[in-house]
C-alpha positions, -999 to +999 in steps of 0.1 A: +651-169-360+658-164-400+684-135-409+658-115-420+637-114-388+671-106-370+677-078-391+640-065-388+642-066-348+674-048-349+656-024-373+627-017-346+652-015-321+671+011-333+643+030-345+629+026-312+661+040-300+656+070-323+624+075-313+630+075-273+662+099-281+645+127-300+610+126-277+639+131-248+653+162-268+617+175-273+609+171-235+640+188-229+636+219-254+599+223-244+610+221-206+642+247-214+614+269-238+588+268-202+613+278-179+629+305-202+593+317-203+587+319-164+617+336-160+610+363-185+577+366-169+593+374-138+613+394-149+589+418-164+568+419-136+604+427-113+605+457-139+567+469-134+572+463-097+602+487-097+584+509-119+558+512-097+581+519-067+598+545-087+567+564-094+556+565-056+588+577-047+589+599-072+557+613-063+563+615-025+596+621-024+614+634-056+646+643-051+650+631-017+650+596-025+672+598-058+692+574-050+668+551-046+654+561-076+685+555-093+691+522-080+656+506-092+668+526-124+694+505-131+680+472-118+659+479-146+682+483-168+700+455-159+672+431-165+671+443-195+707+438-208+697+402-195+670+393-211+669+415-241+640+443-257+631+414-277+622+390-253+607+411-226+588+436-247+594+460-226+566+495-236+579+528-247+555+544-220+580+523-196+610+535-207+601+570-210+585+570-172+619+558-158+637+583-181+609+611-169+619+598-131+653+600-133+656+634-154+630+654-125+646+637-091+682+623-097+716+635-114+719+599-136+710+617-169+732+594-188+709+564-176+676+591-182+689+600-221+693+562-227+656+552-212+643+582-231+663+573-262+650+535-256+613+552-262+618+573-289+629+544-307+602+521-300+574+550-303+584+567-333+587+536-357+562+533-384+536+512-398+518+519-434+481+529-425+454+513-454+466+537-478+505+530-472+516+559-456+538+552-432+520+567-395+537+568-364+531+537-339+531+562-310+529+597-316+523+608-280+553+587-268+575+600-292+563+637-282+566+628-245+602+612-253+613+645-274+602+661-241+624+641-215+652+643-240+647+682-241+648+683-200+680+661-198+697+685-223+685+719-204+703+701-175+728+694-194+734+733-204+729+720-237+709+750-253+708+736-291+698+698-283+672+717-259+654+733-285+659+704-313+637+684-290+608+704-282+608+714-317+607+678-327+577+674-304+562+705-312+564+692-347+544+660-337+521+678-323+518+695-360+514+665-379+498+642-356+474+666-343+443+658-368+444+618-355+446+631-317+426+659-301+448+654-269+481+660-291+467+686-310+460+708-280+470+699-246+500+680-258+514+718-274+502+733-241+523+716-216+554+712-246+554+753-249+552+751-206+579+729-202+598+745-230+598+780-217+606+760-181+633+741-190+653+774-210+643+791-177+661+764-156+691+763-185+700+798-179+697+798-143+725+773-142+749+800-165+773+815-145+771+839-178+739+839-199+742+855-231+717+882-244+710+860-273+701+832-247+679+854-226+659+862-257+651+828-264+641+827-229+618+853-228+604+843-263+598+810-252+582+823-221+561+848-242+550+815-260+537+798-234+519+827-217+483+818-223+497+780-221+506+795-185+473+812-176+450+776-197+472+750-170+474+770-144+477+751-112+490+718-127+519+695-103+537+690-132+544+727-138+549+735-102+573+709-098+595+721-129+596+758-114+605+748-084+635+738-098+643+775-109+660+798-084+658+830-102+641+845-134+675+856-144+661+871-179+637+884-166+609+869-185+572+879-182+560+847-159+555+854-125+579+824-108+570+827-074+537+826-082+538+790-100+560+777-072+531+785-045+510+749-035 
């Protein structure tokens, strides 16, 4: 065999070599890259699985099962902290559920304020429309998140964040309201509701409500009146006054009446 023959085998060889190396690394990336795949799969439909257990409990047993509530809650979360927003794409509309369970039938409103928080922030980022102006992704997120935000802080005896929230989605409701019949009307029904409920439920809490408090209560109240009379017999407002023991103000809303089945 001449030199250069030698040289030109050892050549292929080595190339060969190369070859066999980085179609090994490629099998092994792509094989890594599948089974990072399945296991995010799983791992969101773990977290719609547990949503959907959440929800039924929720539903049929509220408060009575908070702790299981709380305990899918925070597998959640944890997932989440695993895996990352990025990878699992998790939806605002599931984030603000859990933060909407938590807030109505458990005491974790540090774990319902981040959820919540988790879909205002997806929901209210923007995208320029045709024209450039930036537009909301999710208006009716972001006014459903300002909601469960404004709940946590009338638990929280937090009077100020209560009304910066329903403001906020008040204020959607505003501005987003030409795009969306349902935000432009309903939307501002059940916010004014839940508004006047929530101050309701604030000062009920007081050992000592102020008479600058009570007015805001029966102003929001006086609000929501005909919001009162249009939604009538709806869960969602029976539920929320059934968490108020007295109508301390004294507002015009007859409570007893909206607790009735």
């Amino acid at each position: 065999m001449s030199a250069w023959a030698a040289v030109a085998g050892a050549t292929v060889a080595v190339i060969a070599t190369a070859i066999s190396l980085f179609s090994t690394l490629v099998a092994v990336h792509t094989s890594q890259g599948i089974a990072d795949a399945q296991q995010q799969n799983a791992a969101r439909t773990e977290i719609s699985n547990y949503v959907v257990q959440m929800s039924e409990m929720d539903r049929t047993g509220g408060s009575g099962r908070r702790n299981e509530i709380v305990t899918l809650a925070r597998q959640v979360d944890a997932l989440i902290s695993q895996y990352g927003q990025k990878r699992l794409n998790i939806s605002a509309s599931t984030y603000r559920a859990i933060g909407l369970f938590l807030a109505l039938s458990t005491t974790d409103l540090e774990l319902a304020a981040r959820m919540a928080n988790r879909a205002l922030e997806l929901a209210a980022h923007t995208t320029p429309d045709g024209a450039g102006i930036p537009q909301m992704d999710d208006p009716l997120e972001t006014l459903q998140a300002h909601r469960v935000l404004g709940d946590i802080a009338a638990q929280n005896l937090n009077f100020d964040a209560m009304t910066k929230e329903y403001k906020a989605a008040l204020e959607i409701s505003e501005t987003e309201g030409k795009r969306n019949r349902y935000i432009a009307i309903e939307a501002r029904q059940y916010t004014r509701t839940y508004w006047a409920l929530s101050a309701m439920m604030l000062v009920d809490d007081l050992p000592n409500p102020t008479n600058a408090e009570c007015f805001e209560v029966r102003h929001r109240v006086d609000m929501a009146r005909a919001d009162f009379r249009t939604l009538n017999k709806n869960p969602e407002i029976m539920r929320r006054a059934k968490r108020i023991e007295e109508n301390v103000c004294v507002a015009r809303v007859d409570l007893s009446d909206l607790k009735k089945d």
